[in-house]
TISEPA-795005 format. One line per 5 residues: their letters; for each residue x, y, z of C-alpha. Coordinates in steps of 0.1 Angstrom, whole numbers, always signed. Each point is the difference from the previous one (the first is absolute). Layout:
<rs>
a = X,Y,Z  ...
</rs>
This chain:
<rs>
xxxxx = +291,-1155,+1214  -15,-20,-32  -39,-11,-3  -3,-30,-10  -35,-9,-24
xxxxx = -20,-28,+9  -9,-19,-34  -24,-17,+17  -21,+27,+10  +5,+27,-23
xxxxx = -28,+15,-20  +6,+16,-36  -19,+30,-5  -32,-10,-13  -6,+36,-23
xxxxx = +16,-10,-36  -19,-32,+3  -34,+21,+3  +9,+22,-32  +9,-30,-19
xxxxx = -35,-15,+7  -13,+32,-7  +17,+4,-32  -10,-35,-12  -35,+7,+11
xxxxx = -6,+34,-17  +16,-19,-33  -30,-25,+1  -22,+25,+5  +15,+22,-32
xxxxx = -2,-34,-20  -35,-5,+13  -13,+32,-10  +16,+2,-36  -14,-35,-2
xxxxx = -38,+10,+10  +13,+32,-22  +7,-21,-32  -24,-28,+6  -34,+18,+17
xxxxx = +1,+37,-7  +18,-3,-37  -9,-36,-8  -28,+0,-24  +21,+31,-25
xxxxx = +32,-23,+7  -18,-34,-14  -16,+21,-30  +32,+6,-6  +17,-31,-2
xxxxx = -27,-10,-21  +2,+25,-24  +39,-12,+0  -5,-31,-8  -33,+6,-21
xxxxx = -6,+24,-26  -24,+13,-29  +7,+7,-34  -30,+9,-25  -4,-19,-34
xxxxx = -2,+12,-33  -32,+5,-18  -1,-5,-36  -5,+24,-21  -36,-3,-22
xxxxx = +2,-15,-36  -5,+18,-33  -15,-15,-29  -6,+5,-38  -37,-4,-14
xxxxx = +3,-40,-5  +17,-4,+35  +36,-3,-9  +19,+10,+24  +19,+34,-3
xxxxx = +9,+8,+37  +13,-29,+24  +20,+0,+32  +32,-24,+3  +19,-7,+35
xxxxx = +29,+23,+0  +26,-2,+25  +18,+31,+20  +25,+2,+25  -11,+15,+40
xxxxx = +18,+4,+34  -12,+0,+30  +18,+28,+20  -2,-17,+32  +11,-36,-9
xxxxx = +34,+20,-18  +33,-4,+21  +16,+25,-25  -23,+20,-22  +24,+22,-17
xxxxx = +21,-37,-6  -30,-14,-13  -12,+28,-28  +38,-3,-14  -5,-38,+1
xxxxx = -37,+7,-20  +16,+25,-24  +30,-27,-9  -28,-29,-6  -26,+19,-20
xxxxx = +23,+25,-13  -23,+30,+6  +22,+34,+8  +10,+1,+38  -14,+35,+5
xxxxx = -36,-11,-20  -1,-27,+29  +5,+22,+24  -25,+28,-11  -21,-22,-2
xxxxx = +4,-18,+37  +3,+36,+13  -34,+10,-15  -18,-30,+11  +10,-9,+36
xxxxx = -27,+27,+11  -24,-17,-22  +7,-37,+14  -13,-12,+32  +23,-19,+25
xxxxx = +7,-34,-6  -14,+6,-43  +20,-3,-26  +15,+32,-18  +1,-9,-37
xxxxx = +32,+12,-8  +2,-20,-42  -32,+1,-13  +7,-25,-28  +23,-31,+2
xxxxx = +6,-23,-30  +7,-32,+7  +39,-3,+1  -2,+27,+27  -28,-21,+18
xxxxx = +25,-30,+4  +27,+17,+11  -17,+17,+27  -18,-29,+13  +33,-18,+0
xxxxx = +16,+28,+24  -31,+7,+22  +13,-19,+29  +28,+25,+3  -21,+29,-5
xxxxx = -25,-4,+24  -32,+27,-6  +0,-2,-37  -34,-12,-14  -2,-10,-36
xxxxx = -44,+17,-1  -21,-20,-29  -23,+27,-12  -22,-1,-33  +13,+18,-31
xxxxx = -18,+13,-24  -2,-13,-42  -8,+7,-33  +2,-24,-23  -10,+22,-31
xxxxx = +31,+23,+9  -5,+28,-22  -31,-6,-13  -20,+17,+28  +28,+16,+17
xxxxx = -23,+35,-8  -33,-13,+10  +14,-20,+33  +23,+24,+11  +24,-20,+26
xxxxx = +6,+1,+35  +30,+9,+19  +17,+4,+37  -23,+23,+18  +15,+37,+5
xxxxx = +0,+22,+35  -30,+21,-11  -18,-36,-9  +7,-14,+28  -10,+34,+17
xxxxx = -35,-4,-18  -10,-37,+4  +4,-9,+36  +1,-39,-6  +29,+2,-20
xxxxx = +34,-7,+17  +40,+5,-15  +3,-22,-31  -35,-4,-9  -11,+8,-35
xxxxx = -28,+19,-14  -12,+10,-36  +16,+29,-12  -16,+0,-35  -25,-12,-26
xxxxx = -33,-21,+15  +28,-14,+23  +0,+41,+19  -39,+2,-8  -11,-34,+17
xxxxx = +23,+1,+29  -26,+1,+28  -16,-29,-21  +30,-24,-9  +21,+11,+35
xxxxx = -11,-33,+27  -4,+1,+37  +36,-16,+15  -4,-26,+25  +18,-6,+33
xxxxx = +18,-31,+12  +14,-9,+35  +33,-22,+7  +25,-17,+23  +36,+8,-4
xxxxx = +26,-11,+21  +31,+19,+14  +19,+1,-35  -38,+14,-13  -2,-32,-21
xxxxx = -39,-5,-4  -12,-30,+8  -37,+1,+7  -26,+24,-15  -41,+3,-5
xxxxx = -20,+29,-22  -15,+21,+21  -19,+21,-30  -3,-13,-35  +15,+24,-25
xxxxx = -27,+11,-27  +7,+3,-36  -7,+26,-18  -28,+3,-27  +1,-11,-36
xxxxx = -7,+23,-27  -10,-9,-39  +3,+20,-29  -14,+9,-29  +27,-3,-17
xxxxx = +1,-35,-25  +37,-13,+3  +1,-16,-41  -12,+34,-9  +24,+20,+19
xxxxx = +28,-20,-17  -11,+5,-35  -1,+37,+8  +35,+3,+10  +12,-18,-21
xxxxx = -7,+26,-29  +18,+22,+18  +31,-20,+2  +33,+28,-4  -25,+32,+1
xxxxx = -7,+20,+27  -39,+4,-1  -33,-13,+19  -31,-20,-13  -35,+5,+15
xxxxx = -28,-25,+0  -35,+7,+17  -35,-13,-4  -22,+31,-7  -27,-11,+19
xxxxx = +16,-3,+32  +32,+15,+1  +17,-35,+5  +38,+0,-9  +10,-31,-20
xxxxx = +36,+9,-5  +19,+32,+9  +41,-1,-12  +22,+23,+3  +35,-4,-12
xxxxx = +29,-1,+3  -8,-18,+38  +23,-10,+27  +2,-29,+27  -21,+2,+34
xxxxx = +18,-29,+11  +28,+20,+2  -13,+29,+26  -12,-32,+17  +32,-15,+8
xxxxx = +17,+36,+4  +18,+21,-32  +38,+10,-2  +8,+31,-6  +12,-9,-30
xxxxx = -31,-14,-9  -20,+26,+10  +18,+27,-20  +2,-18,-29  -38,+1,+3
xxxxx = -10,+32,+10  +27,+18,-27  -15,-22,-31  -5,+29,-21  -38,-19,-11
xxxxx = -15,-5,+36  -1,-32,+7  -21,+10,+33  -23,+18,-14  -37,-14,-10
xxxxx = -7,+14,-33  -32,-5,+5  -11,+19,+25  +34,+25,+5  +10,+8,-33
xxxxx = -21,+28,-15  +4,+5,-44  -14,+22,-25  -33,-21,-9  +6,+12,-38
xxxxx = -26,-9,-23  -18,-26,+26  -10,+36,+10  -20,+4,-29  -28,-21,+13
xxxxx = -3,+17,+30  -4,+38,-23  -23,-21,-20  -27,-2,+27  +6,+35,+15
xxxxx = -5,+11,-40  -35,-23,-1  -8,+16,+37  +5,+34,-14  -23,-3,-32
xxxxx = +24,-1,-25  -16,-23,-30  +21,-27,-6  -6,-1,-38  +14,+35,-3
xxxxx = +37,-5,-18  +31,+20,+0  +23,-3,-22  +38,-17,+9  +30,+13,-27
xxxxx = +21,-12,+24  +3,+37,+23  -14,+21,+17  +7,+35,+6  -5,+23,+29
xxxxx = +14,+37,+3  +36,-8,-12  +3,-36,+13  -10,-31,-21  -11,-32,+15
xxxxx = +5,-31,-20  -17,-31,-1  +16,-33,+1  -9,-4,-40  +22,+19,-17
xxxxx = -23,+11,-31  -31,+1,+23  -34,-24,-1  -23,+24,-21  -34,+1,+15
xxxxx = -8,-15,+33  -30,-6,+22  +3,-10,+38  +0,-34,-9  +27,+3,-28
xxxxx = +19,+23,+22  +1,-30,+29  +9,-27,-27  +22,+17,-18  +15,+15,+35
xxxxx = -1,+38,-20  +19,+26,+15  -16,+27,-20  -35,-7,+10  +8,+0,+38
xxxxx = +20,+37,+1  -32,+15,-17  -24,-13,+23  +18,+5,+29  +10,+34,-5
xxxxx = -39,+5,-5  -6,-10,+33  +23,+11,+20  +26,-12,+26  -26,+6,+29
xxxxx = -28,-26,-12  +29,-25,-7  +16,+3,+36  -38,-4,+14  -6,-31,-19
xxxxx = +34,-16,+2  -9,-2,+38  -37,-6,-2  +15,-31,-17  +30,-11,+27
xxxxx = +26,+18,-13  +20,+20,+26  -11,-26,+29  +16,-29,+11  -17,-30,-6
xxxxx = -6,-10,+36  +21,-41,-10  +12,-11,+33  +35,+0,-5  +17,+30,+11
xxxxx = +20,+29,-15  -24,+6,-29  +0,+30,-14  -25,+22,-11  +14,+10,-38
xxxxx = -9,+37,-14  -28,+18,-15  +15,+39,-12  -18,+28,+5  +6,+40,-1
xxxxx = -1,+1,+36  +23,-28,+4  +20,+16,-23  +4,+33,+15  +7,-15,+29
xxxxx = +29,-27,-12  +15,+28,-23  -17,+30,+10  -8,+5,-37  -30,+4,-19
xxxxx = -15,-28,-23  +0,+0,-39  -22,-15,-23  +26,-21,-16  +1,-17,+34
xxxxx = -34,-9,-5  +6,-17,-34  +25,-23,+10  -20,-6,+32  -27,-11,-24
xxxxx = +23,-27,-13  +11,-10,+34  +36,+13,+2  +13,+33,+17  -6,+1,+36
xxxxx = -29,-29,+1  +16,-32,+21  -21,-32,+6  +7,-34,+17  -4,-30,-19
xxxxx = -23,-14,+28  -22,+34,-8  -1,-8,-36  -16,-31,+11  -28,+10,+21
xxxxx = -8,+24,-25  -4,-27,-32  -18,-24,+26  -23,+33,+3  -8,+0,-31
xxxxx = -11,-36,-2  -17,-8,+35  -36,+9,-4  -8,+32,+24  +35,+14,-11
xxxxx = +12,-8,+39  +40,+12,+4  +6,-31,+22  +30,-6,+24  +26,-20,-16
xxxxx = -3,-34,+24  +28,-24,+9  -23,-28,+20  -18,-27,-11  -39,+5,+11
xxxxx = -2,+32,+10  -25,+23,-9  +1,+27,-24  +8,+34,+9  -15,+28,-19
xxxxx = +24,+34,+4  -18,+20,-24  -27,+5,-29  +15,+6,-36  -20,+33,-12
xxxxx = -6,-16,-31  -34,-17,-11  -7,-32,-10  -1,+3,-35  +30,+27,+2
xxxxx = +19,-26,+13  -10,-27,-25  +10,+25,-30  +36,-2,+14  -1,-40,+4
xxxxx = -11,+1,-33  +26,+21,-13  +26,-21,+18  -15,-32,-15  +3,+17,-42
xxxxx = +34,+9,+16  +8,-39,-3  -22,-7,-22  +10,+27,-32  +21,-3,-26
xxxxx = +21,+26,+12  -6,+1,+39  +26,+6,+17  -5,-32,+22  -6,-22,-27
xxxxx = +24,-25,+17  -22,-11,+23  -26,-15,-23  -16,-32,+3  -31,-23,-8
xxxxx = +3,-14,+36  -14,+30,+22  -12,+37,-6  +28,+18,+7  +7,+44,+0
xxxxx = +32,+17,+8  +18,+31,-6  +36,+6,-2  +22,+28,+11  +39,+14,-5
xxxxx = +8,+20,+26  +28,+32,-10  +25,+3,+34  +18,+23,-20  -5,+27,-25
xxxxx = -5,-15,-33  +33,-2,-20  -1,+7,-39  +26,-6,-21  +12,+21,-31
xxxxx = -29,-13,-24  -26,+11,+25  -5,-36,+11  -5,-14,+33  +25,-21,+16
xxxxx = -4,-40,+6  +1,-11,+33  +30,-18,-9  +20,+31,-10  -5,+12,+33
xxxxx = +17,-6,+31  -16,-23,+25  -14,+27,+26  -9,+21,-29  -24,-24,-15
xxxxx = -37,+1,+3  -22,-22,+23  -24,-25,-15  -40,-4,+13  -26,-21,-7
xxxxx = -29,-4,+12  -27,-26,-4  -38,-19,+7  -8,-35,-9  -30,-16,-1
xxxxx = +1,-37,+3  -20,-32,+16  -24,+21,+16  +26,+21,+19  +20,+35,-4
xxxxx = +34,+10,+3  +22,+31,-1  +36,-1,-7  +24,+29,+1  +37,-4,-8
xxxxx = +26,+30,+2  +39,-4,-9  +24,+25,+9  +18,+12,-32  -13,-27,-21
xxxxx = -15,+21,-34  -33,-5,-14  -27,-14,+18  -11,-18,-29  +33,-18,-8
xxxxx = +17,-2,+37  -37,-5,+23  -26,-19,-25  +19,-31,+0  +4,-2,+34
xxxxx = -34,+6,+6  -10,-27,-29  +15,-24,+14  -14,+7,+37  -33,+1,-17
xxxxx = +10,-34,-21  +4,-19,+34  -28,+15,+15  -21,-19,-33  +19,-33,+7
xxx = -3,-2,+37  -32,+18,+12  -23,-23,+8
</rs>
């Protein structure tokens, strides 16, 4: 039997159409929820940030604060530099992209990649990493030309800094440089690529000159092109600084020391002022600036005469005869008559040793003033070795010597004043008294700075006798570091002495005489090695000698001039007799100072 179904009044089950409105239903509802989700519970943190995709923040550059000689010229300036960033999160490829950097600016692959590695923990989303620090121009074009295929590459325009005296003041400035990890570390505002001082007034000042950066906001679109911004902060310079220091005069210093390896000093007595401090030979801040090889920078720290080094403040010499005025006053403090005169044949004998002086058949009889014009040896070992390498070490530093100066510029040093302690404790032997006599005379053990020998001259000459901190700006006030043991009319005996020095037939400074100022000085020829005889018991010259072997030249000198004062003390390495190597210089300082002070 077969069943036959009635299409007219069959009924299809009515189940799967239930679960398919069912399913359909429950899928609205899941879109429903993840829309209130997405657009209610998580709206606000999901429109901040689409904003923040499409705008972003970037801080601006603060320039740096100017420097500036005495007159106003400028000495420190900041020029737009251009550097090279990517910004991680606009890069399709970054690994494509730091090869495609390194090819352009031709900076080593692994120094870009160091570099990006180092600073992407640094660099906030969405910043730019400076990866080239400096771009010159031809690299400029190129990149700009290709940025459309390299999408998250930012050419940043950022202030550089300049000096346009180059050398001149590379030891007073100092220069800046990329900041380090520990500076970074230290200064909280500072971020990857900024620079900061790293020596000379340029270190000192950097609280002062370092501005406040500013912050700008912009519109970019999806390729991160910008193409709307505002300022949201204004960046702050930095503050200016002047200095002491007159430019013309700075000039005409170094310039005597063109080809030697040496430092000129000039201060006003009265308030410790710096008019000119040289040091040669110099090298180029605008180098570290722009960032050195390391070609370059071996070639610079392996010259064998220290380019780096300020002479001024981080050299320390035998002061030599310069000395002499110092034992003069600790002689005059100690009651010895001045008048009283030994006689100079040219030796001097202790136990078994004998001490020379520089004139071979001696200066006959000498007084303190003929011993200090006449520079005599002979006179100097006697009194000394009456009073005794205790009473000199006291007065040296009564007088500055052994201290550092207090100058702001950084690495001074603090020179050396021997005594039998120091020496049992550097050698662990006892002292002798021939010690003392060429202590007397300023050699042995006794080192100085130039900038020392300076503030003790200007000593001499101010009118309490104040030991004043060397000063580098224009307008500030004296600083008084001490008070020279010495009275007033002690210290007026030694000016005078200094001024016959000039003045006399025979002084030993005689170069520096003139009808146009009062002027005093006292040379100095420093031994560096032991003094070489030859066969007819004669010294030999300078020029017989190899370089290193040579002695170092001093002078030391006070002029008087339209109303004013000023101290000049020029030291060159290896250069003979202070006389024939250092008075010229210093005459024709002092020559410039007659034409130009007004």
């Amino acid at each position: 039997m077969s069943m036959q179904l009635d299409p007219d009044g069959y009924q299809p089950p009515k189940t799967g159409l239930w679960l398919l409105q069912g399913l359909v239903l429950l899928l609205f509802l899941i879109f429903l929820l993840r829309f209130w989700f997405l657009q209610v519970h998580h709206g606000t943190e999901f429109a901040k940030k689409s904003r923040d995709n499409r705008i972003r923040q970037a801080q601006i550059y603060a320039p740096r604060g100017l420097l500036r000689a005495r007159n106003g010229e400028l000495l420190a300036e900041n020029r737009p530099a251009y550097g090279l960033g990517i910004v991680r999160e606009d890069v399709k490829d970054i690994d494509a992209s730091l090869k495609q950097i390194s090819l352009w600016t031709g900076v080593p692959l692994e120094n870009i990649e160091k570099r990006y590695k180092k600073g992407r923990w640094r660099t906030k989303a969405f910043e730019p990493l400076l990866v080239v620090p400096t771009l010159d121009f031809s690299q400029l074009a190129i990149i700009e030309a290709n940025s459309l295929d390299w999408p998250g590459l930012e050419v940043m325009t950022r202030p550089q800094r300049y000096y346009p005296e180059g050398e001149l003041f590379a030891h007073i400035l100092g220069y800046v440089s990329e900041a380090n990890e520990k500076e970074l570390e230290a200064i909280k505002e500072l971020d990857l690529g900024d620079t900061v001082g790293k020596q000379g007034l340029e270190l000192i000042k950097e609280d002062t000159l370092r501005g406040t950066k500013g912050l700008r906001q912009m519109e970019v679109d999806i390729s991160g092109r910008e193409y709307n911004s505002q300022t949201l902060e204004e960046p702050s310079a930095g503050s200016s600084v002047s200095l002491s220091i007159d430019l013309e005069l700075q000039r005409i210093a170094a310039k005597q020391l063109e080809g030697q390896a040496g430092c000129v000093v000039v201060m006003n007595p009265d308030t410790g002022e710096l008019y000119a401090l040289v040091t040669t030979p110099s090298f180029d801040p605008n180098a570290f600036t722009r960032g050195l090889s390391h070609k370059e920078w071996g070639e610079l720290r392996d010259n064998p005469k220290f380019p780096l080094q300020n002479r001024v403040i981080q050299s320390v010499y035998p002061p030599a005869s310069i000395w002499k005025l110092l034992m003069a006053g600790l002689y005059l403090q100690e009651g010895i008559d001045p008048n009283e005169t030994i006689k100079c044949n040219g030796k001097y004998k202790l136990g078994n040793h004998t001490f020379r002086c520089w004139k071979k058949w001696g200066h006959g009889p000498q007084n303190l003033t003929d011993a200090l014009v006449h520079s005599c040896d002979v006179y100097f070992y006697e009194m000394g070795q009456r009073i005794g390498i205790d009473k000199i070490e006291a007065f040296a530093r009564k007088n500055g010597f052994g201290s550092k100066t207090g100058i702001d510029l950084p690495h001074e040093r603090s020179g050396l004043v021997p005594s039998k302690a120091w020496k049992r404790r550097r050698f662990n032997q006892p002292w002798q008294g021939g010690e003392t006599v060429i202590t007397s005379i300023g050699q042995g053990f006794t080192l100085v700075t130039p900038v020392q020998m300076a503030v003790f001259i200007s000593s001499l000459l101010n009118e309490k006798g104040e030991l004043l901190k060397p000063n580098l700006f224009k307008g500030a006030p004296k600083k008084v570091q001490g008070i020279s043991p010495l009275t007033r009319e002690q210290r007026a005996y030694i000016v005078k002495a200094m001024q016959e020095t000039v003045e006399a037939k025979r002084g030993t400074a005689r170069i520096l005489r003139t009808k146009k100022a009062i002027v005093g000085g006292k040379t100095g020829t420093a031994q560096v090695v032991k003094l070489k005889i030859d066969a007819n018991d004669n010294r030999l010259k300078n020029e017989d000698l190899e370089y290193w072997q040579r002695d170092h030249a001093w002078m030391a000198a006070w002029a008087k001039f339209n109303g004013k004062k000023f101290v000049v003390v020029t030291m060159v390495e290896h250069g003979g007799g202070g006389s024939s190597t250092a008075g010229p210089m210093i005459r024709n300082i002092l020559n410039y100072i007659y034409e130009n002070d007004k």
